[in-house]
C-alpha positions in Angstrom: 31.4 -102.0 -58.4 31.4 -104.9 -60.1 33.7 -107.9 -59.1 37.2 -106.4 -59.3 36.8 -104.6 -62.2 37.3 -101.0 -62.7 38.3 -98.7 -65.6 40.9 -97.3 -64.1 43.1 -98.1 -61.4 45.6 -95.7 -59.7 48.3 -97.0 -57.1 49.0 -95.0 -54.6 47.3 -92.6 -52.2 49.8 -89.9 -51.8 49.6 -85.8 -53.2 49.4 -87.3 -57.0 47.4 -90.1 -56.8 44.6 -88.7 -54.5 44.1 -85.5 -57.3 44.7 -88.1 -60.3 41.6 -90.4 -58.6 39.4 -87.2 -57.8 39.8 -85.6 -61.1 39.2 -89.5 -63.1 36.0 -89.7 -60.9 34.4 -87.0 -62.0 33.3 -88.7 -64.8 30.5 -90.9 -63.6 30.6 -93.4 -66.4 34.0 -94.6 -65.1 34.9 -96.6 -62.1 37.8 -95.6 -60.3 39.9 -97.6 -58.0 42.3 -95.8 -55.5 45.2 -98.9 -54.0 46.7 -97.4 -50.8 49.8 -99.6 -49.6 49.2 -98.0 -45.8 46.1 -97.3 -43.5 43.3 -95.4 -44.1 41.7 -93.0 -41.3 38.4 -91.5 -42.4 37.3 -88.4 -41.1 36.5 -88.3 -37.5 38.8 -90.7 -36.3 40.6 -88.5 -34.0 41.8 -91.2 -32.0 43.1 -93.1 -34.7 44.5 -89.7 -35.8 46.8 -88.7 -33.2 50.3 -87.4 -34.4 49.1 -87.6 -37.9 46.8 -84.4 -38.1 48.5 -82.6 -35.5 50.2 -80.1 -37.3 52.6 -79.3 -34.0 54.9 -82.0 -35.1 55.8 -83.7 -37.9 55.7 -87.6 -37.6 58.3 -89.0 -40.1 61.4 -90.0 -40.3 64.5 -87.5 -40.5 62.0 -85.0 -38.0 61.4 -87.4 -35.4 63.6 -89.5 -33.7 61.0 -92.1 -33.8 58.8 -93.1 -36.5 55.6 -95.3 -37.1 56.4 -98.4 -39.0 53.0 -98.6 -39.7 52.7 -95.3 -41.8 56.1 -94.5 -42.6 58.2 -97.4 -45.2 61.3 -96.0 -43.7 63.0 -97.5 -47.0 66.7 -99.2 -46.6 68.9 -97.8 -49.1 72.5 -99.3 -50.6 74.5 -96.0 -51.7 76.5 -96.8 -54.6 79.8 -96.1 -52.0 78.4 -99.3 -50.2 77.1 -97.3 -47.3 73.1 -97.3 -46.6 70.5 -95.2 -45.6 67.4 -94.8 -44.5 64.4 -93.0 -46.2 60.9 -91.7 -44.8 58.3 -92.7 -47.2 54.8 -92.5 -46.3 52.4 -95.3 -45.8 49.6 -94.0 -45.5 46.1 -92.0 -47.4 47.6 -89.0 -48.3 51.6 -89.9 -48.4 54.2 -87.4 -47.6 51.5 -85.0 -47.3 50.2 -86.8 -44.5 53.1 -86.8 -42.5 55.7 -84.4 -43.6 55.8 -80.4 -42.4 53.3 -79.4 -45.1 55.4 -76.4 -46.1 53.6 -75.2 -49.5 56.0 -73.0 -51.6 55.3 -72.9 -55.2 58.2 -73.6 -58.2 59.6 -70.8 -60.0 60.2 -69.6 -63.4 63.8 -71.1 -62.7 61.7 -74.7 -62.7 58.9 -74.1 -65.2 61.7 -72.9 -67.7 63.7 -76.3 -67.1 60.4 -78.4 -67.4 59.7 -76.9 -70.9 63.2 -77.7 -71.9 62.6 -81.2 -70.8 59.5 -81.2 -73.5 57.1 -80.6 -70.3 55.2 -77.5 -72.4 52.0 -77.3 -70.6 54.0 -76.5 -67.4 55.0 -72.9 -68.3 54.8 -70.5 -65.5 51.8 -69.0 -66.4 49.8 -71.9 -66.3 51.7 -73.2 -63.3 50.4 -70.3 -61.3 46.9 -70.6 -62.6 46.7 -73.8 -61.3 48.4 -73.1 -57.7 45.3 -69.9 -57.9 42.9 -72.4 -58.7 44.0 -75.0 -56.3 44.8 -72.9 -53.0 42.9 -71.3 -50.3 45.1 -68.6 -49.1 43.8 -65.6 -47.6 46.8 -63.4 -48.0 47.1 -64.3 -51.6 43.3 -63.7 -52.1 42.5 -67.4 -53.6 39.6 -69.6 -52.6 40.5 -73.2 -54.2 40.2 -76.3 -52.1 43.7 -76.6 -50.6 43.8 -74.2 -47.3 46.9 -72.9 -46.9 48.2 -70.2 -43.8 50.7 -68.6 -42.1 51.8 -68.0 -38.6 51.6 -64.1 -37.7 55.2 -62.9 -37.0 53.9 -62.0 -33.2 52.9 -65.5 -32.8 55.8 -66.8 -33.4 57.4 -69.0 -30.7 60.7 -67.8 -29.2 63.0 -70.3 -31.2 61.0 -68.9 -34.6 61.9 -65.1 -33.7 65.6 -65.9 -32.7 65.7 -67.8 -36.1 63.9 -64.7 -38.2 66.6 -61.8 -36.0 69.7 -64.4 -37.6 68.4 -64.4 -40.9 68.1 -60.7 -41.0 71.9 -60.1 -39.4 72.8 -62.2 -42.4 71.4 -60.4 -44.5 68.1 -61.8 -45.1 65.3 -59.9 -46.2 61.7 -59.9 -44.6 59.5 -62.0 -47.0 55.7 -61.6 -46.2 55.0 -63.9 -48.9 57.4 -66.4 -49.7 55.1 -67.8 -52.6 55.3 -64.4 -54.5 56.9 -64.6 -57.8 60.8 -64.1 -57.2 60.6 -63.9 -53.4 63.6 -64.6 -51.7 64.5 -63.4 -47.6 63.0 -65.1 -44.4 59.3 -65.1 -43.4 56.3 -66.8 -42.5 56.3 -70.7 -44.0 53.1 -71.2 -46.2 51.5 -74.5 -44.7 48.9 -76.5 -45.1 46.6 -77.0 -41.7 43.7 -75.5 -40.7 44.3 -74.5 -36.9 46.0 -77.6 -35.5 45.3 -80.2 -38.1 47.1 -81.2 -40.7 45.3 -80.8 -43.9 46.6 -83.8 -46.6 46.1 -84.0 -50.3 43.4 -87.0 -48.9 41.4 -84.4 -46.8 41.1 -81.9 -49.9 40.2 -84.5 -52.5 39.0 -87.4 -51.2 37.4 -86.8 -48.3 34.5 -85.0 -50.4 33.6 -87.9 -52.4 34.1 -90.9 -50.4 30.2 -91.6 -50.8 30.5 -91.5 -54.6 29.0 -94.5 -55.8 32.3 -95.0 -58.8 35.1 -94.9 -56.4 36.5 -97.3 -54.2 39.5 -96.7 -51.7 41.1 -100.0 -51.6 43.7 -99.4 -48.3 46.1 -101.5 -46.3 47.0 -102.9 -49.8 50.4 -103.7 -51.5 50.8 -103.9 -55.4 53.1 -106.5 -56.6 52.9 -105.8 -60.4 51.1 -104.6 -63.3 49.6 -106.9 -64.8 50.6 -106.7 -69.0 47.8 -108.1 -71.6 48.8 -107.5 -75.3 51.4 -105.1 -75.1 49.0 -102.9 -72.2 48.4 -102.5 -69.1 45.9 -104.7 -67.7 45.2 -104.1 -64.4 47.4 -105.1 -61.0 48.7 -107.9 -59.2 48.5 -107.2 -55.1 51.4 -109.1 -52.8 48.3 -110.6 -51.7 47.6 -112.6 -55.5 44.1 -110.6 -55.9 44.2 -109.8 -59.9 42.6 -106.3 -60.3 41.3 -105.3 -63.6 41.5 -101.9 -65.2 39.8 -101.8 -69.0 40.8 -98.4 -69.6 43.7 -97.6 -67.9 46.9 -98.1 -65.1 48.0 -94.9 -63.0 51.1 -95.5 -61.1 51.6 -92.8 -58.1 53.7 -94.8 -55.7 56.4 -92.4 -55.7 59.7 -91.5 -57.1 60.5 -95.2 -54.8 58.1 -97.6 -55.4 56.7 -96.4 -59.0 60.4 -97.5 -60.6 60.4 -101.4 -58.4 56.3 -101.9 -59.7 57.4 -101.7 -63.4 60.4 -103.5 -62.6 58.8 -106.5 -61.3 56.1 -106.3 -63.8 59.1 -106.8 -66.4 59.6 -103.1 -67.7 62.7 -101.7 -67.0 66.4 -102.5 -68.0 67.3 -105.9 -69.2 70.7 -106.3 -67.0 69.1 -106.2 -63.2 65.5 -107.5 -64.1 67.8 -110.8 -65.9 69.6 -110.3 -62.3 66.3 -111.0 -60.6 64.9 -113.6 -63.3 62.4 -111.0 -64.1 61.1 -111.7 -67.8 62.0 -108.7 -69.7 58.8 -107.0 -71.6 60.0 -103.5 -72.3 63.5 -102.2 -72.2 63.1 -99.1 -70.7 65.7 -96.8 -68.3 62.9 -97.4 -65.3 64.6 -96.2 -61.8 67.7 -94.7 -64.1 68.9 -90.9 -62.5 67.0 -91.7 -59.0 67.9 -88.7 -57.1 65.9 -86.6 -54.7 67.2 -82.5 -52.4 69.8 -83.1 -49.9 68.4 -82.6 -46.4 70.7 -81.9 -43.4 69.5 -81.9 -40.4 71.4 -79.8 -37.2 69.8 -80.8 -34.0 69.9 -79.0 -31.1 68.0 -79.5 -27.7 66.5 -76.2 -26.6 67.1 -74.5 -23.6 64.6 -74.7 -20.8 61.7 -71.4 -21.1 62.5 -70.9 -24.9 60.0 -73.8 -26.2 56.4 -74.1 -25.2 54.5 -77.5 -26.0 51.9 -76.0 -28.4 54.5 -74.0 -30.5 54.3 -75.7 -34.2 57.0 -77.0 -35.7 57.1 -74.8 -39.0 56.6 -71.5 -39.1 59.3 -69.3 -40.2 61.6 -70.6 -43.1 64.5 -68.7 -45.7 64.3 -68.9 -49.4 66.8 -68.2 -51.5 69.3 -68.6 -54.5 72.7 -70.5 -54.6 75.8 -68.6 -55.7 76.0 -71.1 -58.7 72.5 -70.6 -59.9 70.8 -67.1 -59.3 67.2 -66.6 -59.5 66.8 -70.5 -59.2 65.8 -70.3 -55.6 66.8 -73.5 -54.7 68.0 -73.3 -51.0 65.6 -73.3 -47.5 66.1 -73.4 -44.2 63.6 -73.7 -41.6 63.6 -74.3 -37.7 62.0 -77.5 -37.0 60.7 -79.4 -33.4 61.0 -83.2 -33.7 58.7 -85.2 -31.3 61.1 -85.4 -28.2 61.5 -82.0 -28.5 
C-alpha cells in the first residue's frame, strides 16, 4: 500500500464487511482496506482463541453470564420508556459471527417476498437460494461452497437436547431433518457453522484465504470516528485516533445495524434535530438510525440437574421453527436449548 490510501475502505469486520472486502479484492487493480473496531486473531492462535472458536459455548452477552469487554461492545441502551438495556455487539474479526451460536437457517419466501416489496428486486427467492447453494458447504444439502455448515446426529444429542426434541414433539412438533428446506417448519437438528469444535466465522471463510494478498490490508483494534465528506462524497475516514484514511473510489460502512447509523451521524448525515442537539454540522438530511429495531430474545434459564449435562455437550444443537398464529408461512418464531458458560 501506499501511505494511507486505498480505493476502497470498508468499516467493519463482521458477516457483511468480511464478504464485501473479499469480493472488492478480487480485483487486483484495487486496494482494499478492511477497519476492525476489535482484535484480530490470525489463524493458529489457539491460545489467543480460547472461548471464541470453541463452538461448545457461546461467548456473548444474553448467553453467558459473563462477557469479554474486549470483544463484545455490550452497548448501553436508553428505551424510549426511560428504562435501559444492554446489547451484545461484537468487537471483534468476524462480529456476531464470531461469537454468537452460529445457527445458519436460511430466509423464506415470507422474507424475500417482503424484500421485493421494499424495492429489494435482486433478492427474490430464487436467487436467494442460489446464493445460500453457492455459498454453503452442507453435506446433507449436497453443496460444496466455502461456508461449512453441519448438524448434530439426533443420537448424539446430549440429554438436555433429546428432552427438548420429546417436548416439541408432545406439542405437536414435527421432526424436521432439514430445517433449511424450503417451508420447513417442526424441531430438528440446528444448522451451524463449526467444523468439529471450532467455530467457523464469516473471517475464517473469507479472509483467512487471502490475508497474503498483496491489495488488502486488515487494519484491527481500530475505531472510526467519521466519514470523512469531500465535495458532496465520501472521502475516506476519520479514526478516534485522528488518522485520516483515504478512499478514491469508494466508503463501505458494515458496522452494524448500531454503529453504521452513529458513523454517519457524526460525519453530519442524518436528521437535523439531534445532530443540531449534538452541534453536529448538518450535511445531508437523511432519516439515519430512524425505525432501529432488531427480534425479541427471551431468555428462560434454568440450572440443570446434576448427570443430565456433560462438559463437551454443545450448546446448539436441536432448535424449533415455525409460524406465528398472526402470520402463517412467515416462519418467524425459534426456540432452541442453549448452555451459557457457567453452565
Amino acid at each position: 500500500m501506499q501511505g494511507r490510501h486505498y480505493t476502497h475502505i470498508v468499516v467493519g469486520a463482521g458477516a457483511a464487511g468480511c464478504v464485501i472486502a473479499a469480493r472488492i479484492a478480487e480485483n487486483k487493480a484495487f486496494r482494499v482496506l478492511l477497519i476492525e473496531a476489535g482484535p484480530d486473531f490470525e489463524p493458529g492462535e489457539d491460545s489467543a482463541l480460547s472461548g471464541v472458536q470453541l463452538a461448545r459455548r457461546v461467548p456473548m452477552r444474553g448467553q453467558s453470564e459473563k462477557y469479554d469487554p474486549e470483544i463484545d461492545w455490550n452497548v448501553p441502551v436508553r428505551l424510549p420508556n426511560g428504562d435501559s438495556m444492554a446489547v451484545p455487539q461484537a468487537k471483534i474479526m468476524g462480529g456476531g459471527s464470531s461469537i454468537n451460536g452460529g445457527t445458519a437457517l436460511r430466509s423464506t419466501v415470507a422474507d424475500s417476498a417482503e424484500w421485493v416489496n421494499l424495492g429489494n428486486y435482486a433478492w427474490d427467492f430464487e436467487s436467494v437460494c442460489h446464493a445460500y447453494e453457492s455459498l454453503e458447504h452442507d453435506e446433507l444439502r449436497g453443496s460444496h461452497g466455502q461456508h461449512p455448515i453441519t448438524r448434530t446426529a439426533l443420537e448424539d444429542a446430549g440429554k438436555i437436547q433429546q428432552a427438548f426434541l420429546r417436548g416439541a414433539a408432545e406439542d405437536g412438533f414435527a421432526m424436521a431433518v432439514d430445517l433449511n428446506e424450503t417451508g420447513a417448519e417442526g424441531v430438528g437438528p440446528s444448522p451451524v457453522c463449526r467444523q468439529g469444535s471450532r467455530r467457523i466465522s464469516a473471517a475464517n471463510t473469507f479472509i483467512d484465504p487471502i490475508r497474503d494478498w498483496d491489495n488488502i490490508t486488515i487494519m484491527a483494534d481500530t475505531q472510526v470516528d467519521k466519514v470523512l465528506i469531500s465535495n458532496g462524497r465520501a472521502s475516506g475516514v476519520l479514526s478516534t485516533n485522528c488518522d485520516e484514511l483515504i478512499a478514491t473510489n469508494e466508503v463501505v460502512l458494515c458496522a452494524g445495524a448500531i454503529f453504521s447509523p452513529a458513523i454517519l451521524q457524526r460525519s453530519g448525515i442524518g436528521p437535523v434535530e439531534p445532530l443540531q442537539t449534538l452541534q453536529v454540522p448538518n450535511i445531508k438530511n437523511l432519516p439515519v438510525g430512524h425505525n432501529l429495531s432488531d427480534h425479541p430474545c427471551l431468555p428462560i434459564m434454568a440450572k440443570p440437574r446434576t448427570g443430565v449435562y456433560k462438559e463437551d455437550d454443545y450448546s446448539l444443537q436441536m432448535q424449533a421453527r415455525w409460524s406465528s398464529s398472526l402470520r402463517q408461512g412467515t416462519i418467524d418464531l425459534q426456540m432452541t436449548p442453549a448452555f451459557n458458560n457457567e453452565h
